[in-house]
N, C-alpha and C positions, 0 to 999 in steps of 0.2 A: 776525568778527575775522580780519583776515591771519594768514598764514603767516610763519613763520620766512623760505624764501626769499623771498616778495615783500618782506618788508623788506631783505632782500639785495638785490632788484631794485631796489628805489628806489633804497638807495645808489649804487650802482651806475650808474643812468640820473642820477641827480640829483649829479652828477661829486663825490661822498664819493671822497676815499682811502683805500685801505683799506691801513693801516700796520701792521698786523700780523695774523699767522693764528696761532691755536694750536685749542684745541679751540671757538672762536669767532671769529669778523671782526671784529676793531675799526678802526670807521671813526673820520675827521676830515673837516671842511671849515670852511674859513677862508673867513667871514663877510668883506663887504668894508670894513666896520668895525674890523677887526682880531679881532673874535671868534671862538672856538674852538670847534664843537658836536662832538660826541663821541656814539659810538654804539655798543653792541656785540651784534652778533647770533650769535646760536646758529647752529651748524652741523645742530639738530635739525630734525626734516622737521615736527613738530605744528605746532599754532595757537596764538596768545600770548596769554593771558585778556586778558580785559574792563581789567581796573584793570592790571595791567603795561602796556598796549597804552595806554591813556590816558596813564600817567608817559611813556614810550618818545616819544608824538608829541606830545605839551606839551612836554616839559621837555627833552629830548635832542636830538629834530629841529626842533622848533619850527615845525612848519608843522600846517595844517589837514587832516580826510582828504580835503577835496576834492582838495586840490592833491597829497595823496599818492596817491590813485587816480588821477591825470592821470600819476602817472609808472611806476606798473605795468602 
């Protein structure tokens, strides 16, 4: 399972805004659909379980892990 940062690193490389910091990153990126994906990563250094890690790239970022280890 990733890390808290490589899911930073994705946003990150995968041109997310990040629109606000507090004790987490909350990203956006606008789909060219007009869609909204939304994301919020931890500031913590651990690894993100099994079944969080599957809601987070299903339902939030909405891409496969292939395509997310192509951009870590």
């Amino acid at each position: 399972m990733p890390k808290w940062k490589e899911l930073k690193r994705f946003c990150d490389r995968d041109n997310w805004e990040c629109y606000k910091v507090t004790d987490h990153y909350f990203y956006r990126k606008i789909l060219p659909d007009g869609n909204i994906l939304y994301t919020k990563v931890s500031k913590g250094s651990g690894e993100i379980g099994y079944h969080m890690w599957k809601e987070i790239l299903n339902r939030q970022l909405k891409v496969t892990q292939e395509y997310f280890n192509s951009k870590i």
